[in-house]
Phi, psi and omega in degrees: 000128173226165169348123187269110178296184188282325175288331201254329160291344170300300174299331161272016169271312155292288178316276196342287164315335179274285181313324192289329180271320173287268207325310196272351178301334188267323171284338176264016172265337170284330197298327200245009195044048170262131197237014161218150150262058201100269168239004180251120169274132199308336182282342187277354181277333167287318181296296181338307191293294168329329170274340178279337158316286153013269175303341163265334171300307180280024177226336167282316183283336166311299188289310182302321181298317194284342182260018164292301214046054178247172180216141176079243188240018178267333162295330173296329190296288184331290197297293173098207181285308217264330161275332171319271168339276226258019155243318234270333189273326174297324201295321202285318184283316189302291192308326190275343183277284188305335183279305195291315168327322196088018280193122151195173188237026157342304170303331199092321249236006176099178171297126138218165185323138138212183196301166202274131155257187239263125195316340176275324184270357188248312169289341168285334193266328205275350200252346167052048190236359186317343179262000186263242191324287206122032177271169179271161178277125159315341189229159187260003201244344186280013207270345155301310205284359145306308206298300176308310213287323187271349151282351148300317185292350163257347185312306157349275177337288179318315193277341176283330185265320182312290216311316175318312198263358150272297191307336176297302189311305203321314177302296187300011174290161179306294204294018187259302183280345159271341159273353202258322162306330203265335163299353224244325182315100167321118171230118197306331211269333189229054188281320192282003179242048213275153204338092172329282198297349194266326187294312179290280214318330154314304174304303157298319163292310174318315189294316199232024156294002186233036163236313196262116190296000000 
């Protein structure tokens, strides 16, 4: 996996720009209380974006774990740290903010007054765990954000497990095994440098025979 090049930002700029455009197409179509568009429901045009959020979020943070180059557990440490910091203290400060006001957007209808809720629905929002118990969010935008936490907590997983074994296939591909022949081929032009490629494709496989079954 490498650095997302001027083509591939362009495209994650565009998803990007796409989810952003479905979420708010759907809050001002809730705004006007339209709740279908033809056989399509308006609320399912918002969740769409939101799952495409999903997929640009899990495709950006994929190029940061490969341009960390860290490994084992100081990257499981790293990443984290650094999402805990970035959801758990607003989310945290928001939900508390909103309980002491007396406050909550439960109805669908925005912040309105209602009764203090319950030390489980009040420990579920702070823990950001609400699709696990089955609570309702004390806030209506937190209803995301169990779902991102726990796709954070496999991203790590995921990217320690992919990368070795894509490159394990990668090697057994043909033309990975028709350059590494063709490397093997004599030539006066490359004696001191007698086959390269076949020589990394050794190398590597040897690197990830203690990664890879």
């Amino acid at each position: 996996m490498q650095n997302p090049r001027t083509g591939d930002q362009s495209n994650l700029d565009f998803l990007r720009a796409v989810a952003v455009t479905l979420v708010l197409c759907d809050h001002v179509l809730a705004k006007f209380h339209v709740d279908k568009l033809g056989t399509v429901v308006t609320n399912h045009i918002g969740h769409f974006g939101v799952l495409l959020f999903f997929v640009h979020t899990s495709l950006v943070l994929m190029y940061s774990l490969e341009r960390s180059r860290m490994t084992g557990t100081r990257l499981f440490g790293n990443f984290y740290l650094r999402r805990i910091f970035r959801i758990y203290l607003l989310s945290i400060v928001a939900v508390c903010i909103t309980i002491a006001l007396g406050l909550s957007s439960t109805a669908g209808h925005g912040l309105v007054t209602s009764p203090s809720p319950s030390w489980g629905q009040a420990a579920s929002n702070l823990f950001l765990v609400q699709n696990l118990t089955r609570s309702d969010s004390i806030l209506g935008p937190l209803w995301s954000l169990p779902l991102e936490l726990q796709m954070y907590a496999l991203l790590p997983l995921l990217f320690l497990l992919t990368i070795p074994l894509l490159l394990y296939h990668l090697i057994d591909h043909p033309m990975i095994q028709l350059g590494g022949a063709l490397a093997r081929v004599p030539s006066p032009r490359t004696a001191a440098t007698e086959a390269p490629v076949a020589t990394i494709v050794s190398n590597i496989r040897r690197r990830l025979a203690n990664t890879c079954p």
